[in-house]
N, C-alpha and C positions, 0 to 999 in steps of 0.2 A: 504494500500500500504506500504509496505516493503520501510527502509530506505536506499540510494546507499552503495554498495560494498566498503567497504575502499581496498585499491589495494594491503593491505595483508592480508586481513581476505578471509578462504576460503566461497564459494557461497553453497546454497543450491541446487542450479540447477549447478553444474559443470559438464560438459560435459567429459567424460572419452576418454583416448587414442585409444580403440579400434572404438568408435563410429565414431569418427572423421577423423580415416582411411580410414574410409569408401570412398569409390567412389564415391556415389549415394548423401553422404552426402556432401561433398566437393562441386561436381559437382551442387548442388541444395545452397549452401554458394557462389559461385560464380555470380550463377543470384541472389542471394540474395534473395531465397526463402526458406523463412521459415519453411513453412506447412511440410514439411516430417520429418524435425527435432524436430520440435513440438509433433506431431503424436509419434514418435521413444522413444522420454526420458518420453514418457507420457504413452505409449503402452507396451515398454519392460524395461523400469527403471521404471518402475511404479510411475514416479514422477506425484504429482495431477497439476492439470492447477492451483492450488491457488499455491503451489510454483513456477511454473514458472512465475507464474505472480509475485511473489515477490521477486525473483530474475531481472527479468527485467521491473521492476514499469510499469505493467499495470494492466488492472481489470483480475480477474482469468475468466470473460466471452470471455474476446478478447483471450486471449491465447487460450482458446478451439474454439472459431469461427477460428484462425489463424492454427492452429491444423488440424480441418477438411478439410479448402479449403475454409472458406467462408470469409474472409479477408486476407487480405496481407499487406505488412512493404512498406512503400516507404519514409519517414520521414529518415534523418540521424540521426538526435537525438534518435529514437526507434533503429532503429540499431545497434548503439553503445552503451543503455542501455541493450542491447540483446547482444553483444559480451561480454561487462564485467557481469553481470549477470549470463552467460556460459560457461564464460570465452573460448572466441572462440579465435583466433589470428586472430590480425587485418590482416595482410596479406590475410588470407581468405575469407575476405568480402571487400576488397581493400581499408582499412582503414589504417593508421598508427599504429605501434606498440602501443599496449595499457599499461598502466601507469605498470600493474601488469604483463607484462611480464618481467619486471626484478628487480632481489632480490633485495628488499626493505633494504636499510641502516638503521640499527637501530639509530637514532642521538635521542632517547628520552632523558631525561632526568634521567632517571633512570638507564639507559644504564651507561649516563656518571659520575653519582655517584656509582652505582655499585651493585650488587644484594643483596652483604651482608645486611642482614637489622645495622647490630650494626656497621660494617665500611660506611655503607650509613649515617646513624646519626653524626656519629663521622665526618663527612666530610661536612653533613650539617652545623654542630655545627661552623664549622672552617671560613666556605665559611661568615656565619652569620655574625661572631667577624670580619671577615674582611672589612665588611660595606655591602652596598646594592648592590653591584657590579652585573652583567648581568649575572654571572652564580649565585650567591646567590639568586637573585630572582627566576631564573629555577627552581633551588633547593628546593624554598620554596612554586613554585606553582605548581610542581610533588607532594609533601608533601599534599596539597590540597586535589588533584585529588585523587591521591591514595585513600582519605577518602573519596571520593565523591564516585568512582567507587566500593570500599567494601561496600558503603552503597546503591549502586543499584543493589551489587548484589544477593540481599535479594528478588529480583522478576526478572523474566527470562527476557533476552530483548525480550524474542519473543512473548511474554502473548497477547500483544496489537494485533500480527497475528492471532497466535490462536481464539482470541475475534473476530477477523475480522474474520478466513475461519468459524468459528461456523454462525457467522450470514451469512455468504453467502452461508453457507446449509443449512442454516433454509428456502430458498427461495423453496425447493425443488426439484425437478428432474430437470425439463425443457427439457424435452422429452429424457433425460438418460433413459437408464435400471440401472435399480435398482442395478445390481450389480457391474454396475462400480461406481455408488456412493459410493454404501457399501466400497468398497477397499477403496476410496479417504479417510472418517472419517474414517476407522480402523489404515490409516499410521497417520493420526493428534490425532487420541486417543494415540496410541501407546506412541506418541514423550511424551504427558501430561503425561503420568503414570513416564517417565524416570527426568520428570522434578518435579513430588513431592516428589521424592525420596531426593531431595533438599534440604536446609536448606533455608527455606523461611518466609518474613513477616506474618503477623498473615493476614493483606490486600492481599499480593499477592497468601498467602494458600487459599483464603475464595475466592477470583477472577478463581484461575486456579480450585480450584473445582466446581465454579459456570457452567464454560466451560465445565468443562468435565462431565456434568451432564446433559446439553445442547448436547454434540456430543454423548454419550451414551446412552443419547433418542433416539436420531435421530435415532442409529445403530438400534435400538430396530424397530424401526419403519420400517424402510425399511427390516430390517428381517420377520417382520409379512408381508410386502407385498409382500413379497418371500413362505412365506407361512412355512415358520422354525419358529414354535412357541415354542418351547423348548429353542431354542437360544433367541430370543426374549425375553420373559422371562429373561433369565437370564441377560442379557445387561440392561430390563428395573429396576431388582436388583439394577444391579451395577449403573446405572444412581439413582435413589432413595438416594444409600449410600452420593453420593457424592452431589446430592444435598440438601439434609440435614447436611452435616459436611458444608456446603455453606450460611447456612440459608434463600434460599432463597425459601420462604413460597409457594412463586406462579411459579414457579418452579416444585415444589416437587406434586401440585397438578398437575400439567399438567401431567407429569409422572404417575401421578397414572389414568388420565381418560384415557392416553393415551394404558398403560397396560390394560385398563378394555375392548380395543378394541380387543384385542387376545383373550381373550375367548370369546367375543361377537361375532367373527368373525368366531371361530370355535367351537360352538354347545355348549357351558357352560356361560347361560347367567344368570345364580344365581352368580353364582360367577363373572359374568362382573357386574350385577350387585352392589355385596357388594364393587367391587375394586371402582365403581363411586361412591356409596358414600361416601367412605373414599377421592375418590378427592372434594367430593363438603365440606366435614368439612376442607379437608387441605386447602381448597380454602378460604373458611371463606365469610364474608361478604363482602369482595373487590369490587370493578367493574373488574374485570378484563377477558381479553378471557381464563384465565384456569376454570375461577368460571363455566363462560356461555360451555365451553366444558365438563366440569363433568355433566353438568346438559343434556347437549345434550344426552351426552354418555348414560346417566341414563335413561335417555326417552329411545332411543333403546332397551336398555338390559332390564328395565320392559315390553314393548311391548314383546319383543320373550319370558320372561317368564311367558307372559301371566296375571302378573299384570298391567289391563287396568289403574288405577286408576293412579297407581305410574306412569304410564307410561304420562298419561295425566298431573299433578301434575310437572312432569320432563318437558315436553314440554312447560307449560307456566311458569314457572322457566326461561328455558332456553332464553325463547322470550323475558322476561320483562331484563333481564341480557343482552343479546344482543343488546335489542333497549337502551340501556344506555351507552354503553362502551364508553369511549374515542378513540380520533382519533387512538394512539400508539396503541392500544389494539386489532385495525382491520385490523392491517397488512396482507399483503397476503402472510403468512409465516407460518409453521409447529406450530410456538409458538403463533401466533394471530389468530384471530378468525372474517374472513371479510363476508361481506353478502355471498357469495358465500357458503362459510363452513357452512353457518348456514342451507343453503337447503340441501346443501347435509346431513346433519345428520335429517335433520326432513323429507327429502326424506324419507329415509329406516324410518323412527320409524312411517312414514303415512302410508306407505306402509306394514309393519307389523299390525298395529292396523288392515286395510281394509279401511282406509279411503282414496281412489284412489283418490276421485275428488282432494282435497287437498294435496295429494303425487304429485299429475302430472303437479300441479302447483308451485309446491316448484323442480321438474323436471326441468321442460320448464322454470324458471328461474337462476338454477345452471349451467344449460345448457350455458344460454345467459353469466352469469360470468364467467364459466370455460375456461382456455385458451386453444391453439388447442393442446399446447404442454401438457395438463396436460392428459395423457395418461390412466390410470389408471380409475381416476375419472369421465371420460366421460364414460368409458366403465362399471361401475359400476350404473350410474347414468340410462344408457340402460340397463341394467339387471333389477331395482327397475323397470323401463317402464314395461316390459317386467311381470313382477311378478304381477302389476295391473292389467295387460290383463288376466292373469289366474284366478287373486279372481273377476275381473268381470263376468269371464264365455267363453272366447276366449282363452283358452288352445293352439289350434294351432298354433295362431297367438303369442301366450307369448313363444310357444317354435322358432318360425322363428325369432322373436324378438331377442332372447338370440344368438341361433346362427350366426345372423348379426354380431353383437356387437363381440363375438368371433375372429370372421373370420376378423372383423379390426381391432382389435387387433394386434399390432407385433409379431413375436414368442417370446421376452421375457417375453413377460405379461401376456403370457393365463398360466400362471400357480397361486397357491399363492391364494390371497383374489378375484383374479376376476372369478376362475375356484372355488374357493369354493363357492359362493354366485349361480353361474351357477347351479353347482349340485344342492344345496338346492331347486333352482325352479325345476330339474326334479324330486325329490325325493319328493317335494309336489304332484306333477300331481300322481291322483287315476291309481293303475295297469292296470285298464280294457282300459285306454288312450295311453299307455304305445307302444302299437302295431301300432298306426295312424303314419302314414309317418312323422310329423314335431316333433313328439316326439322320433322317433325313427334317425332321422338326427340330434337331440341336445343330443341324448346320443353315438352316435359315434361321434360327434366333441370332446365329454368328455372325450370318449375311448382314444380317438388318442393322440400320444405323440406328445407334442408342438415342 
């Protein structure tokens, strides 16, 4: 949570003169509803819910619940951290004029010594020989300050936010498309690139790279589940860079199992393979969920390339890494690795080997952990179903399987990693199959544009 507005520093969430023209918006400030103004600086200012939430100190999940429809303000105190934070006029929400609608008096103390730095001193100097008098002490604890605040500003005041919206996108979608998240971390990367341009601490360099190596994954990530592995790639590059100028070890491996998921995902699993094992050395002997996800990753990518062994070898790697981690380490987050993730990756690498009994029960339990909103991963977890059904011998039933799963899908999601994993099951099913009705209804749901 973002510190309160001092009543002359501008806001991040400021509300512009033409928006607030508005009619609809006026008229919805009056009953004192939120939601369409929320929706508006979120939808065409492109501002993410983590600023408006930190502009008006709430969580960045209440400002998008508030956004849609699914909460409302009735508190005065939210209110009026929501007009200054928007800086709305109190009259518009029938409040008293607020602190920052009128031009703030300079009476600092540096004001009233004077900008020059050498007639500041010299006046210092005077006020001092004069004794301890009420403006020499001003004068001498502006003197302070002044040193106080050049030596903070060696790290951004906004790094702590930053650190804050990275961890509240590591939570994941939560039943977003994918690409309005995408925009949310590309404006909070953007802002980190404009702030190492900076003259910063050697702590606050090594912090804000650590972040931006943290949202650079991310991006990477949800571009592979957009299905743009070229982009991907290059984000998960640029995530690499910075977290190695970071040095953070365990980090840099997640990155790398996390890259080894784009070609794993799209038909070059020699190569997802050599990137996982470059995360299982960057990962080292740690406890940690990047070790246990290189090793998961690595189980996959030998399965599709048909090393049983390595594949096997990756799999209880992965189990004995898993069943040890600390509690931190099983977060239910892009960067932890909780029981739930651990079926899903030994889902598909059971499911590749043939080994169905035990695919379908690492299934039927990812299942039971994954939440309703995790979109993706449910639909992915019904395709691996669905692929069992064909290496048992139920072809028909693996293709009605697949296109269920499709079809509930939203339209943002049938494209990307859930329509590539789709194809691969028809492209296994034998030609001579190809012509039967439930194979011929899962290759026109494939045909059809989302």
């Amino acid at each position: 949570m973002g510190l309160p507005q001092a009543s002359g520093e501008p806001s991040p969430a400021e509300l512009t003169r033409p928006l607030l023209s508005r009619s609809a918006v006026r008229a919805a400030l009056q009953r004192r509803d939120f939601s369409p103004l929320f929706a508006l600086v979120h939808e065409e200012g492109g501002l993410s819910y983590y600023r408006i939430s930190e502009a008006c100190e709430m969580k960045a999940e209440r400002a998008g619940k508030i956004a849609r429809g699914e909460a409302t303000v009735t508190a005065l105190e939210t209110i009026e951290r929501i007009a200054d934070g928007m800086r709305i006029p109190g009259s518009l929400l029938g409040l008293a004029a607020r602190a920052w609608e009128e031009p703030a008096q300079d009476s600092s103390p540096a004001h009233e010594f004077g900008d020059d730095p050498m007639k500041r001193r010299e006046l210092l100097r005077g006020a001092l020989a004069a004794g301890l008098t009420g403006k020499a002490m001003i004068g001498l604890a502006d003197t302070r300050n002044h040193f106080e605040r050049s030596l903070a500003s060696t790290a951004p005041a906004n790094l702590p936010d930053l650190e804050s919206a990275a961890e509240t996108y590591s939570y994941g979608y939560a039943g977003r498309a994918p690409a309005d998240l995408l925009g949310e971390l590309a404006a909070d990367f953007d802002e980190i690139g404009d702030l190492l341009t900076r003259p910063l601490s050697t702590t606050a360099r090594t912090r804000l790279c650590r972040v931006a190596g943290q949202m650079a994954g991310m991006t990477a990530v949800v571009l592979h589940d957009l299905g743009d592995r070229r982009e991907a790639r290059n984000w998960f590059h640029t995530a690499g860079q910075a977290a190695t100028e970071s040095g953070d070890r365990s980090l840099r491996a997640w990155i790398y199992a996390r890259e080894a998921m784009v070609p794993l995902n799209f038909g070059a699993p020699r190569q997802a393979a050599e990137l996982a094992e470059n995360a299982r050395r960057a990962a080292g002997t740690a406890q940690t969920a990047s070790a246990a996800l290189a090793a998961s990753v690595a189980a996959r990518a030998h399965a599709l390339a048909g090393d049983r062994e390595g594949a096997r070898q990756a799999l209880t790697e992965a189990e004995k890494l898993s069943d040890s981690l600390p509690a931190a380490e099983r977060a239910d987050t892009w960067f932890g690795l909780p029981e739930q993730k651990q079926h899903v990756h030994r889902s598909h690498a059971l499911t590749i080997l043939g080994k169905t009994k035990e695919a379908r029960q690492s299934q039927t339990r990812a299942l039971e952990l994954t939440a309703p909103t995790s979109t993706m991963t449910r639909g992915l977890l019904r395709i691996d179903a669905a692929v069992c059904e064909h290496r048992d011998g139920d072809t028909a039933q693996a293709c009605r399987m697949a296109v269920a799963a499709l079809h509930d899908l939203p339209t943002g999601w049938r494209t990307g990693l859930t329509r590539t994993r789709a194809v691969d099951l028809y492209r296994s099913i034998p030609a001579q199959y190809h012509r039967e009705p439930a194979a011929r209804e899962l290759r026109d749901v494939l045909a059809a544009r989302p």
